[in-house]
BALOBA-1460 file (C-alpha; in Angstrom, 3 decimals):
// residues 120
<rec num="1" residu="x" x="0.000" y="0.000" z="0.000"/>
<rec num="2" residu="x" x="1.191" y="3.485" z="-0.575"/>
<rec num="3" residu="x" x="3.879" y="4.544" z="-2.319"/>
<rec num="4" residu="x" x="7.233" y="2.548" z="-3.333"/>
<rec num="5" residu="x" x="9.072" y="4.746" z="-1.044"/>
<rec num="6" residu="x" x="6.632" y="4.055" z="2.369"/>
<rec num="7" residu="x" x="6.319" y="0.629" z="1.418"/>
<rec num="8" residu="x" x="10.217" y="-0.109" z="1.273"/>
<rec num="9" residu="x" x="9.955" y="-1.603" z="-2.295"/>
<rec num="10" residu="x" x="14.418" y="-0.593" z="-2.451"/>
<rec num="11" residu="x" x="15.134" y="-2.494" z="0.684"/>
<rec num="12" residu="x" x="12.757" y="-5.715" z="-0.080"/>
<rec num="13" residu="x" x="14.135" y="-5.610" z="-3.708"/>
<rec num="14" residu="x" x="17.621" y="-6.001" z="-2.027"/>
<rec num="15" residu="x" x="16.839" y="-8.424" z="0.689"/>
<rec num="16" residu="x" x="15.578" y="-10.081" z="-2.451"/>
<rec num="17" residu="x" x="18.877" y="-10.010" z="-4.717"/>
<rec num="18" residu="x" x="21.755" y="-9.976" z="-1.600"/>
<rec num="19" residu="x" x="20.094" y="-12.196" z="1.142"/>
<rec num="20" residu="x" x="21.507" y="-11.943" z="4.640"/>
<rec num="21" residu="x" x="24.079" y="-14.814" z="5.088"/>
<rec num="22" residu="x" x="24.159" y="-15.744" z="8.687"/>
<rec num="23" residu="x" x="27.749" y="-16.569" z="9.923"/>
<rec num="24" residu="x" x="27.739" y="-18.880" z="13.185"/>
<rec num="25" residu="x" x="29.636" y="-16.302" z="15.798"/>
<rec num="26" residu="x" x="32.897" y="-18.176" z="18.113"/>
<rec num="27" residu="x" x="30.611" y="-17.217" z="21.042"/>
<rec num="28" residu="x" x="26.750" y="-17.540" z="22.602"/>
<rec num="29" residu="x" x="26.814" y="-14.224" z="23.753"/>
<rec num="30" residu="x" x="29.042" y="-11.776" z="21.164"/>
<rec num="31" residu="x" x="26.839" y="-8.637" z="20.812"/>
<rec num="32" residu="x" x="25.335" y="-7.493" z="17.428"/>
<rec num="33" residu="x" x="27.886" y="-5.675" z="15.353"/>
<rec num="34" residu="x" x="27.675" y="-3.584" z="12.122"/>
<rec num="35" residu="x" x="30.658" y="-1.441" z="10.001"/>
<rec num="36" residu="x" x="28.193" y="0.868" z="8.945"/>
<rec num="37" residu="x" x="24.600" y="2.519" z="9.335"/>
<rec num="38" residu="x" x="22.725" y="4.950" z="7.211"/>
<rec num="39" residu="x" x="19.902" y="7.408" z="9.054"/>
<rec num="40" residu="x" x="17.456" y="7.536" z="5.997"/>
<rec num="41" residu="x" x="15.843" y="4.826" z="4.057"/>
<rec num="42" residu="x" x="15.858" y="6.881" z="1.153"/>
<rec num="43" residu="x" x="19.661" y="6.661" z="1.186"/>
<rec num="44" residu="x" x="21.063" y="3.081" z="-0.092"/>
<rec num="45" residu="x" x="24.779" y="2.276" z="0.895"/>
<rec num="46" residu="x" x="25.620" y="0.601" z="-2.192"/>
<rec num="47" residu="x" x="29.409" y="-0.931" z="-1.321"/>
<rec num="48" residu="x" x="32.142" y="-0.128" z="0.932"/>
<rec num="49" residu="x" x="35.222" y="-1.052" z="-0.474"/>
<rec num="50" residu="x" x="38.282" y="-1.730" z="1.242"/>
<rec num="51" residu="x" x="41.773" y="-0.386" z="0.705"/>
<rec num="52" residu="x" x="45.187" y="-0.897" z="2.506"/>
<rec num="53" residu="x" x="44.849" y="2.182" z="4.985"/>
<rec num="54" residu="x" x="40.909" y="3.268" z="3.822"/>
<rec num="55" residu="x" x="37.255" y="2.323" z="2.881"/>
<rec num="56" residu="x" x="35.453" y="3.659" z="-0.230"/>
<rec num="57" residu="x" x="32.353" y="4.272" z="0.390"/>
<rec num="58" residu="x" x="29.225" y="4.794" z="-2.398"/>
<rec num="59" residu="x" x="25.944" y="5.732" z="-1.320"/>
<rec num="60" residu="x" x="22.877" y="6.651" z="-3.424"/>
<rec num="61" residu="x" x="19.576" y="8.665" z="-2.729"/>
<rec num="62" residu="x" x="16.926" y="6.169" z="-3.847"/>
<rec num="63" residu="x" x="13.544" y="7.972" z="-3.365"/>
<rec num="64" residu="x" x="13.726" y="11.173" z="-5.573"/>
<rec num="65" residu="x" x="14.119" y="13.284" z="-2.384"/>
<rec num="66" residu="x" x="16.089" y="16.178" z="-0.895"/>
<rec num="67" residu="x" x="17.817" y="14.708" z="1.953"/>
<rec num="68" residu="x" x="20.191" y="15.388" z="4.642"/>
<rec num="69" residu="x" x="21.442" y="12.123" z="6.475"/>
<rec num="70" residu="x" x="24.165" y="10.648" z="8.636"/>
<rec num="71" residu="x" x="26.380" y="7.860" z="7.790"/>
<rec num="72" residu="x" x="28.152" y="5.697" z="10.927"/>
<rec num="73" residu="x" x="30.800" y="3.837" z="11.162"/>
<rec num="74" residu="x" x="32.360" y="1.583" z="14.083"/>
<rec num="75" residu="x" x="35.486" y="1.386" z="11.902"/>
<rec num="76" residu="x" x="38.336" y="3.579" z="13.472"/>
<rec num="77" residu="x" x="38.298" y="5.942" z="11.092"/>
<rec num="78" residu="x" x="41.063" y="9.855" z="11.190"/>
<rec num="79" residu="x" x="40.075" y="11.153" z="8.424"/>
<rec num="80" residu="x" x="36.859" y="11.617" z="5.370"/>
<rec num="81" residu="x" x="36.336" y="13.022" z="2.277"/>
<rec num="82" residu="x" x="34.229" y="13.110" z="-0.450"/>
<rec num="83" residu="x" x="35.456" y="11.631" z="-3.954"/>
<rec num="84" residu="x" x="34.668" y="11.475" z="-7.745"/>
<rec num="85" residu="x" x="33.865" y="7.904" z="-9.187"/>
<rec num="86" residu="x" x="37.433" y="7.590" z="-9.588"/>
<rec num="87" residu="x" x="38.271" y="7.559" z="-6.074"/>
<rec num="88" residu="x" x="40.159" y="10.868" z="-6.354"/>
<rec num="89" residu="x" x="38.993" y="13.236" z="-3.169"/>
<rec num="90" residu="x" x="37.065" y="16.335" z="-4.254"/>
<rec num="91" residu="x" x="37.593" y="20.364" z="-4.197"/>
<rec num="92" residu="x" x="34.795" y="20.059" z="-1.960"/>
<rec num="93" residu="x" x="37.767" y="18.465" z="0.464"/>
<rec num="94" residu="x" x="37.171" y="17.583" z="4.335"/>
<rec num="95" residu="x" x="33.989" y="16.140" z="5.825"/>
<rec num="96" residu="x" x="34.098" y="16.572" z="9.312"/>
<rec num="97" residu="x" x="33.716" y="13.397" z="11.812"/>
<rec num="98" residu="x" x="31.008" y="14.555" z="13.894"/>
<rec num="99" residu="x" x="29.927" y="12.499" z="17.291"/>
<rec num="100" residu="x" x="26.957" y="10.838" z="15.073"/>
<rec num="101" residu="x" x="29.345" y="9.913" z="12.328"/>
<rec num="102" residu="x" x="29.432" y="11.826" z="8.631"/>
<rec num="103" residu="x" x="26.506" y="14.259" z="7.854"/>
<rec num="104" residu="x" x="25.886" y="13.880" z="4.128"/>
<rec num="105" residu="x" x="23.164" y="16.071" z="1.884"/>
<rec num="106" residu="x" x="21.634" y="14.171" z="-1.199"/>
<rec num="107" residu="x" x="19.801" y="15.887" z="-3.876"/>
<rec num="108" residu="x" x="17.349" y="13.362" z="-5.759"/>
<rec num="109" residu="x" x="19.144" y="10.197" z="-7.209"/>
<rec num="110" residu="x" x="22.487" y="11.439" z="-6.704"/>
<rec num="111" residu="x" x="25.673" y="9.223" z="-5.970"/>
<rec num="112" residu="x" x="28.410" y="10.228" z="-3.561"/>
<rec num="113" residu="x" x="31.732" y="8.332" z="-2.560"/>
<rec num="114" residu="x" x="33.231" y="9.087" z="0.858"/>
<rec num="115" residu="x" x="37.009" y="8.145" z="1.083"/>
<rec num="116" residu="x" x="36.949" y="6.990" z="4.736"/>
<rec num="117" residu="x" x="41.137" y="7.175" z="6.171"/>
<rec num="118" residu="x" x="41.492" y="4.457" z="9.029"/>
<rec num="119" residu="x" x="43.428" y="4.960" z="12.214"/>
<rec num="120" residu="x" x="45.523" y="2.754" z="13.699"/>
């Protein structure tokens, strides 16, 4: 009922296509753990890949919406930036790493890549 966007056609299609695969965990009790959360369904995180001393990052506003929204990460991360589709960082330079995590505006359908520099 409603729209695609309220009835979370994007996420079912991808439960659909990538299906959870459930990894047995070396104890009863280890707590839940993700590398990454987005605040707004209408943004997708398409792929994170990883690089010797970073993680690419390419998300995607999927509704045809204005949004602002944050990205987190548990990773240890000193450093982010936006990049082209190349990988290259940006003019638009720095993102600052904010207590909530990265703080990311989307205009409708548009792709950005966060270069995300690990700590040590």
């Amino acid at each position: 009922a409603g729209s695609f966007q309220e009835a979370g056609v994007i996420q079912q299609a991808y439960n659909l296509n990538f299906p959870l695969h459930v990894v047995p965990a070396s104890c009863a009790q280890c707590p839940a753990w993700s590398a990454f959360s987005v605040s707004s369904p209408a943004i997708v995180l398409e792929t994170a890949e990883d690089r010797p001393e970073a993680v690419v990052v390419r998300l995607y506003e999927a509704h045809g919406s204005t949004v602002t929204a944050w990205l987190h990460t548990s990773l240890p991360v000193k450093e982010a930036m936006l990049c082209d589709l190349l990988e290259r960082p940006t003019a638009q330079g720095q993102l600052p790493l904010e207590p909530r995590g990265l703080r990311l505006s989307f205009t409708p359908f548009r792709v950005l890549s966060v270069l995300l520099v690990r700590s040590h």
